[in-house]
PyMOL Python script that loads the backbone (N, CA, C, O; Angstrom):
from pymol import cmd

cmd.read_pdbstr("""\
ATOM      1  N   UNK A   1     -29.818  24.650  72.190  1.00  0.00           N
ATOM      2  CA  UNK A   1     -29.262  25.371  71.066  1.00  0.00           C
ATOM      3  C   UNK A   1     -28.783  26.742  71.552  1.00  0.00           C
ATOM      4  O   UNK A   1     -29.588  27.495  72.100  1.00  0.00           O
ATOM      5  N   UNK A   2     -27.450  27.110  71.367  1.00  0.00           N
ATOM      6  CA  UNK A   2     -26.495  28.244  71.472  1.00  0.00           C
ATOM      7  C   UNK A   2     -27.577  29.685  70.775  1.00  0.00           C
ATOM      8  O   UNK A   2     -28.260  29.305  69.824  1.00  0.00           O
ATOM      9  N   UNK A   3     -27.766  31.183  71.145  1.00  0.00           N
ATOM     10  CA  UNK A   3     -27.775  31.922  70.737  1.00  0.00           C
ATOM     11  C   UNK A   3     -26.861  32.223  69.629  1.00  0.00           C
ATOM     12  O   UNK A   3     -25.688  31.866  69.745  1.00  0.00           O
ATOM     13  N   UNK A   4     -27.254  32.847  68.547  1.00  0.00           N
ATOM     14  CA  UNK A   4     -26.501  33.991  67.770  1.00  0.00           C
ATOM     15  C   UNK A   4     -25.669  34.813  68.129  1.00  0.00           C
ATOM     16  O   UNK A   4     -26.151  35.668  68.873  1.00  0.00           O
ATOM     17  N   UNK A   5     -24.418  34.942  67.878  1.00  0.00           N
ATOM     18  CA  UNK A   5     -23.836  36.261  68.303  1.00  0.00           C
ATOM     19  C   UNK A   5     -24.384  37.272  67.910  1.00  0.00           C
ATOM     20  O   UNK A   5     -23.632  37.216  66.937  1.00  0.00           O
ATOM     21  N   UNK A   6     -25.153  38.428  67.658  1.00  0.00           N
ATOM     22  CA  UNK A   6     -25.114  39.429  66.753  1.00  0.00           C
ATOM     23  C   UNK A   6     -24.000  40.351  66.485  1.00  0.00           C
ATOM     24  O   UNK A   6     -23.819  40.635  67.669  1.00  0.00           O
ATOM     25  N   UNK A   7     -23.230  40.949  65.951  1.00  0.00           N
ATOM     26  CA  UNK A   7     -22.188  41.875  65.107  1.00  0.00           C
ATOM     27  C   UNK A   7     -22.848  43.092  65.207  1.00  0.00           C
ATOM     28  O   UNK A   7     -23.945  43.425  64.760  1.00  0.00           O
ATOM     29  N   UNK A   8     -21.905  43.803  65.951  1.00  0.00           N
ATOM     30  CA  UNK A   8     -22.819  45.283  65.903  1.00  0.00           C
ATOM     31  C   UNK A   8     -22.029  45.929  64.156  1.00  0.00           C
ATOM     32  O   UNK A   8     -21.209  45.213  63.581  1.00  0.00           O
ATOM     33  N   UNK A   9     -22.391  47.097  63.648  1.00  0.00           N
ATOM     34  CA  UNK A   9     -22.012  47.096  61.774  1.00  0.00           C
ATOM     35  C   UNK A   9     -20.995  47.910  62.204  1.00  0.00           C
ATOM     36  O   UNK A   9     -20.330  48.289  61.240  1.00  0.00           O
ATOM     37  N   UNK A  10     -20.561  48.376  63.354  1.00  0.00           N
ATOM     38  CA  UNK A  10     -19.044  48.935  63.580  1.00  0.00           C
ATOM     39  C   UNK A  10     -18.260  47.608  63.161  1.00  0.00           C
ATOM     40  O   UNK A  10     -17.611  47.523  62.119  1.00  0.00           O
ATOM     41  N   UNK A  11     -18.396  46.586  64.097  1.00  0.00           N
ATOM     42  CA  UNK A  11     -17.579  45.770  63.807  1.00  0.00           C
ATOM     43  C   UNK A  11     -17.258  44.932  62.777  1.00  0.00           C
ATOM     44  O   UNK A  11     -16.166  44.366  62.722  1.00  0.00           O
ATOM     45  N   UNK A  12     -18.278  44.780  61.800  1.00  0.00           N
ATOM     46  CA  UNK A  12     -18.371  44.139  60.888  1.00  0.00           C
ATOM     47  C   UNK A  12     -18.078  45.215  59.750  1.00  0.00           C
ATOM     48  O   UNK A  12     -18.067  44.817  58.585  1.00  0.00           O
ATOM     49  N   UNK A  13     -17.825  46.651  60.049  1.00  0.00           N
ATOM     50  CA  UNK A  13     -17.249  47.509  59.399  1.00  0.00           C
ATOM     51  C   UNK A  13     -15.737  46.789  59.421  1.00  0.00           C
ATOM     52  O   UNK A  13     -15.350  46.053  58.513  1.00  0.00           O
ATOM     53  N   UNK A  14     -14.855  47.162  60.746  1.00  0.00           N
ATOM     54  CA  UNK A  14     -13.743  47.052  61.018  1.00  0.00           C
ATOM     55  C   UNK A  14     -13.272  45.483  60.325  1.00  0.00           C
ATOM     56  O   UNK A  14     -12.146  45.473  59.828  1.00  0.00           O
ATOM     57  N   UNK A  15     -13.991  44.304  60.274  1.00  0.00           N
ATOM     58  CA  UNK A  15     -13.795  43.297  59.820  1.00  0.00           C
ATOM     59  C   UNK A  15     -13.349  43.479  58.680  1.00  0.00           C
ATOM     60  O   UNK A  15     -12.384  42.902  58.178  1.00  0.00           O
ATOM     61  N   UNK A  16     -14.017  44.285  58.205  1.00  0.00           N
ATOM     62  CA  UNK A  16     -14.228  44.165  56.289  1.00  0.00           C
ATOM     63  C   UNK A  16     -12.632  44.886  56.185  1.00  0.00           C
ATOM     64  O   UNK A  16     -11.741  44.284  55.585  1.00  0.00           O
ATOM     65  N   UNK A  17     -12.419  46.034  56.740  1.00  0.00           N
ATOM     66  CA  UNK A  17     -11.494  47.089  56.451  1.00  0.00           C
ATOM     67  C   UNK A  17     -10.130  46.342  56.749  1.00  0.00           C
ATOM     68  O   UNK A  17      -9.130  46.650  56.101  1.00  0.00           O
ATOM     69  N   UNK A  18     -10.082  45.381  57.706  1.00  0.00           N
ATOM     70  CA  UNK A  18      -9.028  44.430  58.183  1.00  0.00           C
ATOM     71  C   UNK A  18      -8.636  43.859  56.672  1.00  0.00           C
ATOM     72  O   UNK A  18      -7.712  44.113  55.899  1.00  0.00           O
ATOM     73  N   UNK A  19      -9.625  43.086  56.627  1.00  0.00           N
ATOM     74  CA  UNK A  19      -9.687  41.964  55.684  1.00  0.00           C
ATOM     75  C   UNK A  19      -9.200  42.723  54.209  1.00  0.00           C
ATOM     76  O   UNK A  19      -8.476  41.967  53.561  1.00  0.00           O
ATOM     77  N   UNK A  20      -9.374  43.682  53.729  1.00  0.00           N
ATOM     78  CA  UNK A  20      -9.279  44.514  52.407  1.00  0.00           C
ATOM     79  C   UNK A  20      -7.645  44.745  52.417  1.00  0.00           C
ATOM     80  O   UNK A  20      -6.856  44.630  51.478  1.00  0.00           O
ATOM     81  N   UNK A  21      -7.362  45.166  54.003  1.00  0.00           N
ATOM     82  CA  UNK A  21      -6.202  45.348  54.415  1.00  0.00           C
ATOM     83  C   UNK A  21      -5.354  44.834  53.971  1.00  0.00           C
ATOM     84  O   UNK A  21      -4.493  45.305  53.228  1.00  0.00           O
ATOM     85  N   UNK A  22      -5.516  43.308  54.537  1.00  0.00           N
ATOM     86  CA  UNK A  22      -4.512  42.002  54.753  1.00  0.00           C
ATOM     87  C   UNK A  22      -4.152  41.711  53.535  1.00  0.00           C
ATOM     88  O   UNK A  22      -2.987  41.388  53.303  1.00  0.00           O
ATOM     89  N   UNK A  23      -5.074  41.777  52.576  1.00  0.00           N
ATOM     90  CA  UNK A  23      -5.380  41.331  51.187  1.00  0.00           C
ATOM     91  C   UNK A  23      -4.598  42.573  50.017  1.00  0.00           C
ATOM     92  O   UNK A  23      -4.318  42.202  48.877  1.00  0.00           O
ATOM     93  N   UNK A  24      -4.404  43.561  50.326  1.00  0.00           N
ATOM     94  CA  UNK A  24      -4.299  44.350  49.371  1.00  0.00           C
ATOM     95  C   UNK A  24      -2.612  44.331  49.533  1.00  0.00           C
ATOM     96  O   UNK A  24      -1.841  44.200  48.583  1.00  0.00           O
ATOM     97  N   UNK A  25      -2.133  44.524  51.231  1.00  0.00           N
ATOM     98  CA  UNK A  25      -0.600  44.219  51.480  1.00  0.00           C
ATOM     99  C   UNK A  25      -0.363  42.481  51.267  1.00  0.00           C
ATOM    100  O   UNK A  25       0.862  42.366  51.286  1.00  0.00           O
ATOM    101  N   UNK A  26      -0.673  41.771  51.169  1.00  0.00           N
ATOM    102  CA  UNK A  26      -0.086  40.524  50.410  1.00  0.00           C
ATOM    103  C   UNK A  26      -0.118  40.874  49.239  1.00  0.00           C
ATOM    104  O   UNK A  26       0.787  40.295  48.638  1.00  0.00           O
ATOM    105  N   UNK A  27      -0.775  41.619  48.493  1.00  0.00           N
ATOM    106  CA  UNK A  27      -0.732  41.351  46.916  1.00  0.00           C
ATOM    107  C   UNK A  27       0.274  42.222  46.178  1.00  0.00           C
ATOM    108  O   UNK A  27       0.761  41.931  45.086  1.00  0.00           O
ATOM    109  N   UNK A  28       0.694  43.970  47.304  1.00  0.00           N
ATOM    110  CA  UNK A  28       1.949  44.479  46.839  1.00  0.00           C
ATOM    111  C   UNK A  28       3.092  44.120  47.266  1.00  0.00           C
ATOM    112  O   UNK A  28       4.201  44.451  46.845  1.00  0.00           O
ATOM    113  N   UNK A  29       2.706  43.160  48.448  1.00  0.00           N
ATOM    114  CA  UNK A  29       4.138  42.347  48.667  1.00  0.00           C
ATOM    115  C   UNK A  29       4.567  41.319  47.961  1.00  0.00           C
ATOM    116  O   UNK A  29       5.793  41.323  47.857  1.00  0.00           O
ATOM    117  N   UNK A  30       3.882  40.184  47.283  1.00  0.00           N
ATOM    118  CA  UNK A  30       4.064  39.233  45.890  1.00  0.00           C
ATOM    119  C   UNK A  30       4.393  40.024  45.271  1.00  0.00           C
ATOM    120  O   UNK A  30       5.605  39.913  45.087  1.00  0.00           O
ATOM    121  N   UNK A  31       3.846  41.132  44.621  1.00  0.00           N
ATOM    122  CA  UNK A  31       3.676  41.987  43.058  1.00  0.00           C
ATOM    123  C   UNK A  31       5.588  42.778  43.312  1.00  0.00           C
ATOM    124  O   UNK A  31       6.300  42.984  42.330  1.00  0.00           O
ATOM    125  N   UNK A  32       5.994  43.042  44.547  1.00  0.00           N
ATOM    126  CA  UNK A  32       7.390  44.005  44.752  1.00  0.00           C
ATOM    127  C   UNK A  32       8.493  42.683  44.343  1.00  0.00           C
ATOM    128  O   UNK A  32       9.382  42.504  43.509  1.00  0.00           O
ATOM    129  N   UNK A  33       7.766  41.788  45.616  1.00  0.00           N
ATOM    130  CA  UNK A  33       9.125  40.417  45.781  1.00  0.00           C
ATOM    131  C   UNK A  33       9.211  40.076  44.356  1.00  0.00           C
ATOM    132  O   UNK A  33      10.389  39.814  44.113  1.00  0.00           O
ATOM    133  N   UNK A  34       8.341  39.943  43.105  1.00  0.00           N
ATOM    134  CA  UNK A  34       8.408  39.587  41.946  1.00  0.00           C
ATOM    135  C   UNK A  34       9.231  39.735  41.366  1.00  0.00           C
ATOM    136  O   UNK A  34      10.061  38.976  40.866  1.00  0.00           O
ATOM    137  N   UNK A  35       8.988  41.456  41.373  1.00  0.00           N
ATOM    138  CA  UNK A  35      10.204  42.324  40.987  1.00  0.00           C
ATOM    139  C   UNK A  35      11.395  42.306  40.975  1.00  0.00           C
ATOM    140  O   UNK A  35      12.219  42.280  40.060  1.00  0.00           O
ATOM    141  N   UNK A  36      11.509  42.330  42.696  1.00  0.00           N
ATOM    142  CA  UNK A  36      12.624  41.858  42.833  1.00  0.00           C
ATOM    143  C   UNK A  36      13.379  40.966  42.500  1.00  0.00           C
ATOM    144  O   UNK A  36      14.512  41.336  42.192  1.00  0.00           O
ATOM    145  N   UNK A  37      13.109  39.643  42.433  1.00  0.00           N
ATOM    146  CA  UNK A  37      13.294  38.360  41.874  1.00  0.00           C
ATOM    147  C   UNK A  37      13.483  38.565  40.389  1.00  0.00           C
ATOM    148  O   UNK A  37      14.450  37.949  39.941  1.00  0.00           O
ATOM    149  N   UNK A  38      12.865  39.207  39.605  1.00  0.00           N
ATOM    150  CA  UNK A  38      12.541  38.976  37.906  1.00  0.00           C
ATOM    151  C   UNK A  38      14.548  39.211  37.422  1.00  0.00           C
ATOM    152  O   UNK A  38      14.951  38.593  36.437  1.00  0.00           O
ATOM    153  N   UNK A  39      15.279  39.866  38.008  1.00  0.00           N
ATOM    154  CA  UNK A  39      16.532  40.156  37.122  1.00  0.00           C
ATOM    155  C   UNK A  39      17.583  39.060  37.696  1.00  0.00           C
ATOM    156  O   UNK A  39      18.523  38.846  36.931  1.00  0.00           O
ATOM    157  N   UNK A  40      17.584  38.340  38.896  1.00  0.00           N
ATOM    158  CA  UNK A  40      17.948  36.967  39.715  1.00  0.00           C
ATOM    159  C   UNK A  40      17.385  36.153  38.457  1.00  0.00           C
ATOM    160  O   UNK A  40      18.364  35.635  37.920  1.00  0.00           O
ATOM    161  N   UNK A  41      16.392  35.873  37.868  1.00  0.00           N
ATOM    162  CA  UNK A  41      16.308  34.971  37.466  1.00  0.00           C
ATOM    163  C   UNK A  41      16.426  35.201  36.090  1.00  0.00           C
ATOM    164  O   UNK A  41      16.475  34.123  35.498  1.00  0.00           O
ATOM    165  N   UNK A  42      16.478  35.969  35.494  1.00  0.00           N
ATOM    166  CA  UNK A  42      17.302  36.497  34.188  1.00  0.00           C
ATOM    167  C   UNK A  42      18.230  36.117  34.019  1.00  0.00           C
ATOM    168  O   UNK A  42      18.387  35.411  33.023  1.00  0.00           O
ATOM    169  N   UNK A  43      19.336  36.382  34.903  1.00  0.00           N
ATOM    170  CA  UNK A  43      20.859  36.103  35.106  1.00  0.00           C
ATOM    171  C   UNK A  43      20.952  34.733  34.779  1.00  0.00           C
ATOM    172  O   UNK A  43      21.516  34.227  33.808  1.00  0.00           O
ATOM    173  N   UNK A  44      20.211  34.085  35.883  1.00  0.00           N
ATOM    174  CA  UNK A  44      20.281  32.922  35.564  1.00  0.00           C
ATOM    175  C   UNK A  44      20.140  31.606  34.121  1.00  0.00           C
ATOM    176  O   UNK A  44      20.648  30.505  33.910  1.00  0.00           O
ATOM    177  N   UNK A  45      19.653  32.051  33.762  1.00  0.00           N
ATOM    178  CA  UNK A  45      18.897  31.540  32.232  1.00  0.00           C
ATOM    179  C   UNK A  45      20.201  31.878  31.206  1.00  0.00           C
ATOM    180  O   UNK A  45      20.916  32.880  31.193  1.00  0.00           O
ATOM    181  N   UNK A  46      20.251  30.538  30.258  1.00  0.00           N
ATOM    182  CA  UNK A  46      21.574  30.464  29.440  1.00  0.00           C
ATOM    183  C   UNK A  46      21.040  31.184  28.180  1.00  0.00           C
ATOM    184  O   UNK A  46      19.926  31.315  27.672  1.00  0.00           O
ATOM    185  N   UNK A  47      22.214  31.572  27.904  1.00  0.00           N
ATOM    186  CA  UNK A  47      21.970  33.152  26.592  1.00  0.00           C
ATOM    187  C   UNK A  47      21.663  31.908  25.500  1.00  0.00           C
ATOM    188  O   UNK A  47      22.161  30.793  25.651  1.00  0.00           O
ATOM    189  N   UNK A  48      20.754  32.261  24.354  1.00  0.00           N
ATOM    190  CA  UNK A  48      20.214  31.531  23.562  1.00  0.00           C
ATOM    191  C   UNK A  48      21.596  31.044  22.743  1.00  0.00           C
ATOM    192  O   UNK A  48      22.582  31.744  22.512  1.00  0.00           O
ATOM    193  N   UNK A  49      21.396  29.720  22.393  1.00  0.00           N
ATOM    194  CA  UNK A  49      22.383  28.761  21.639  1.00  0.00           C
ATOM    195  C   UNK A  49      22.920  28.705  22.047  1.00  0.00           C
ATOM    196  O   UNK A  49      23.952  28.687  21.376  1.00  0.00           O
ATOM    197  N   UNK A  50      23.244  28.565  23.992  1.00  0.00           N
ATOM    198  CA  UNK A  50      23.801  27.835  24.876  1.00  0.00           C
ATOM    199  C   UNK A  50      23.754  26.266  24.835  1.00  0.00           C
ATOM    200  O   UNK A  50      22.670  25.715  25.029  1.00  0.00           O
ATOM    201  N   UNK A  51      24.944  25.479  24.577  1.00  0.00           N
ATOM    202  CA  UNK A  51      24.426  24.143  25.205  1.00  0.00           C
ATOM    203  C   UNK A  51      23.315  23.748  25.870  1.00  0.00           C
ATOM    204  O   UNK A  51      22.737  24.658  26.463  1.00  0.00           O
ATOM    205  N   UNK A  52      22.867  22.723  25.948  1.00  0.00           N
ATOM    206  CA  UNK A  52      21.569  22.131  26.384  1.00  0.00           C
ATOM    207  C   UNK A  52      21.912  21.936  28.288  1.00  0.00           C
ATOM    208  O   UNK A  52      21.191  22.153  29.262  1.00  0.00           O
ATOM    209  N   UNK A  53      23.541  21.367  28.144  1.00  0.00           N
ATOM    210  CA  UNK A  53      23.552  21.166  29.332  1.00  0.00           C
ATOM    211  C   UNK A  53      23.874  21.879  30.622  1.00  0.00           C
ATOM    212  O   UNK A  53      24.839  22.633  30.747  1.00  0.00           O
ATOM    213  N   UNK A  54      23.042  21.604  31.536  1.00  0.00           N
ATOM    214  CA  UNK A  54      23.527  22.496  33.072  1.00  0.00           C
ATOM    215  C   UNK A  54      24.402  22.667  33.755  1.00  0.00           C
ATOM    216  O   UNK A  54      24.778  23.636  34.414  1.00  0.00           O
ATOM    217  N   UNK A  55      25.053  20.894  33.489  1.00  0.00           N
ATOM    218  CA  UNK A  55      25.830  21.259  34.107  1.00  0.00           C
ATOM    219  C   UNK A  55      27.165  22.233  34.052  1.00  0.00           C
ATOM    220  O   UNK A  55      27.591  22.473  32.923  1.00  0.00           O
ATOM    221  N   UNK A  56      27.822  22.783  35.120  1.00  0.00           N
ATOM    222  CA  UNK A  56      29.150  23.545  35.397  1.00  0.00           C
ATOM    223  C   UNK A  56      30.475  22.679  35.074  1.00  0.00           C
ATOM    224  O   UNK A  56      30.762  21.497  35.262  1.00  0.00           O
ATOM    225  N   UNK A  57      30.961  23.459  34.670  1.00  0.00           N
ATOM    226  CA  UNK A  57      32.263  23.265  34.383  1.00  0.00           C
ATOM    227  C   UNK A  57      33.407  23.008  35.452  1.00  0.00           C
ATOM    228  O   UNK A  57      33.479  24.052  36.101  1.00  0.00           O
ATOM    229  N   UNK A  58      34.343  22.084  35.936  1.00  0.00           N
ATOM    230  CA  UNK A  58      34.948  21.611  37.333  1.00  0.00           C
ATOM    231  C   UNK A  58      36.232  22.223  36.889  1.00  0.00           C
ATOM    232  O   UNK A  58      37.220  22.185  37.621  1.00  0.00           O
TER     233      UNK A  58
END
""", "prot")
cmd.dss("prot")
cmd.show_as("cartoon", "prot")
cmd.util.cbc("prot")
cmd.orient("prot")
């Protein structure tokens, strides 16, 4: 049977602070790209008592 690693609490400091990191920049990067996206997909969407249908006109 393998020993334990032990974690000295520097590192398991630095772990945590990584991890809070990684996590907090994914969530203002979804929460911006959203943003960004939200008036793209506005545009898109037919003004109410539009025809039903999608399709374009040739």
């Amino acid at each position: 049977m393998s020993k334990r690693l032990r974690k000295s609490p520097w590192a398991k400091l630095v772990e945590r602070s990584v991890v809070a990191f990684t996590r907090s920049a994914v969530k203002s990067g979804s929460r911006s790209l959203a943003k960004a996206l939200k008036p793209a997909v506005a545009r898109r969407t037919p003004p109410p008592g539009a025809s039903g249908s999608t399709a374009r006109p040739t």
